[in-house]
C-alpha positions as CSV (number, residue, x, y, z in Angstrom):
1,X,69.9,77.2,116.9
2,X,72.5,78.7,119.4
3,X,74.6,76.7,120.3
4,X,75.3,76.1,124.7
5,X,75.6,72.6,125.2
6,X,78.9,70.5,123.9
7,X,79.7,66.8,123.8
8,X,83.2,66.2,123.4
9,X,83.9,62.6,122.6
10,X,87.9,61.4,122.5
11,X,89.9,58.3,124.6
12,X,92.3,60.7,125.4
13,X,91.7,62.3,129.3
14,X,94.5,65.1,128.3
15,X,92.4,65.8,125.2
16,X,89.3,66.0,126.8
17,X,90.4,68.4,129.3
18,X,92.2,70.8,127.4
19,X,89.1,70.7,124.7
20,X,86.7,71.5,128.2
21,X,88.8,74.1,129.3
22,X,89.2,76.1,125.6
23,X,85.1,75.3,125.9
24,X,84.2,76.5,129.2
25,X,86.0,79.7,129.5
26,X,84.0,80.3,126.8
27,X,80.5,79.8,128.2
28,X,79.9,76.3,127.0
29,X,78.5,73.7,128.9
30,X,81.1,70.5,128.2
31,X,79.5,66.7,128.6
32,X,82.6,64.5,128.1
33,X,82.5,60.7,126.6
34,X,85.8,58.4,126.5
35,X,84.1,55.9,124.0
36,X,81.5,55.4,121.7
37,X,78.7,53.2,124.2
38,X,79.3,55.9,126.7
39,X,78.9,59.1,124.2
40,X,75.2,57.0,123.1
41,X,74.4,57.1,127.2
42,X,75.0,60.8,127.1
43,X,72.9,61.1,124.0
44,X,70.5,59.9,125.1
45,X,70.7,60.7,128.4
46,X,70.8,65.2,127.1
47,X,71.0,66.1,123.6
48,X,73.7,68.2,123.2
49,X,73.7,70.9,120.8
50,X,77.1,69.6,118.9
51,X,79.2,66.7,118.9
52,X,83.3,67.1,118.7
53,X,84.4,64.4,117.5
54,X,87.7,62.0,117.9
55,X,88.6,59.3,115.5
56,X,90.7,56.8,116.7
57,X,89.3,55.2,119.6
58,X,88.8,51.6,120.9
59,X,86.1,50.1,119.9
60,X,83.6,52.0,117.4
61,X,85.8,54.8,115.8
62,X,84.6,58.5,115.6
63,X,84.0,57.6,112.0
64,X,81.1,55.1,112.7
65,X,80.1,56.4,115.7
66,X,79.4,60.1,113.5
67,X,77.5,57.4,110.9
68,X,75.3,55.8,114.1
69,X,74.5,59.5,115.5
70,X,73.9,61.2,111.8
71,X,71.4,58.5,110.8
72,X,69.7,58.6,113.7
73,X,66.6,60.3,113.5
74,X,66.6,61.6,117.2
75,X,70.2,63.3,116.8
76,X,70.5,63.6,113.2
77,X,70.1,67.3,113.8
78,X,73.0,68.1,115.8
79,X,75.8,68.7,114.1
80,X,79.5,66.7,114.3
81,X,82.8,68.2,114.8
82,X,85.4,65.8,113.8
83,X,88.1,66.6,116.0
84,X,91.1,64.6,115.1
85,X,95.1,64.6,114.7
86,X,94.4,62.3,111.2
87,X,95.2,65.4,108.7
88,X,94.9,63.4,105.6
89,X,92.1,64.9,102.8
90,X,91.0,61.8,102.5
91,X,90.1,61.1,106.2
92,X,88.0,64.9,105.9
93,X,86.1,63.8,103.1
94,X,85.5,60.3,104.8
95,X,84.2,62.2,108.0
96,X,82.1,64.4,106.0
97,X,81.0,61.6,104.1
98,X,80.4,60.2,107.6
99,X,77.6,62.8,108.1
100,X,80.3,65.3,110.1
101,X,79.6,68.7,109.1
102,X,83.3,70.0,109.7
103,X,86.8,69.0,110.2
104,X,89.8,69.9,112.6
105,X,92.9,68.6,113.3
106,X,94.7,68.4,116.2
107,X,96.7,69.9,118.2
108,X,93.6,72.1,118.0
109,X,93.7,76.0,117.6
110,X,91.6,77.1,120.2
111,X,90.3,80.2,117.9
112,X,89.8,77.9,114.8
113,X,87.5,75.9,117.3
114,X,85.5,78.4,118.4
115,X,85.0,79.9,114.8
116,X,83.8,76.8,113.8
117,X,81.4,75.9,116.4
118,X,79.7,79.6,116.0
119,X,79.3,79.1,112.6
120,X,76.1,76.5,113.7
121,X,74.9,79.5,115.7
């Protein structure tokens, strides 16, 4: 499945924009969501194709948030990005535990990215 259309789900507006910008120049179509009820609205309102992925956000953290969207039958098939400044192994193999299907930490290497969202390609 190629991969075109990107939800990019973080709190922070800075984030977001730099992670639409690295996205964009590259040909991607970029959805953005500041929370966890408004990435379910875009969900549900277009299916993306994949899911990056903050952690620490108010109210349901990227960690539940990849649990809701990985056991859901309806989007269990896209795959999620955690994108995230917590670098510990332990928070990886929590997210992938989570039902992400790969890891990076911020600040994020714009290459790195890239490489990992064509590896779903």
């Amino acid at each position: 499945m190629a991969i075109h259309k990107i939800l990019v789900v973080d709190d922070s507006k800075t984030e977001l924009h730099h992670l639409s910008e690295i996205l964009g120049k590259r040909g991607y179509s970029v959805r953005t969501a500041e929370n966890g009820e408004e990435a379910m609205r875009r969900l549900a309102e277009e299916k993306p194709d994949l899911i990056l992925m903050d952690v620490v956000m108010p109210g349901q953290n990227g960690f539940q948030l990849t649990r809701s969207i990985t056991r859901d039958p309806r989007f269990a098939d896209v795959p999620v990005i955690m994108c995230t400044s917590k670098n510990q192994e332990t928070d990886k193999v929590w997210g992938m535990r989570q039902g992400a299907r790969d890891y990076i930490v911020k600040p994020v290497n714009a290459e790195e990215l890239v490489s990992k969202i064509k590896a779903f390609d």
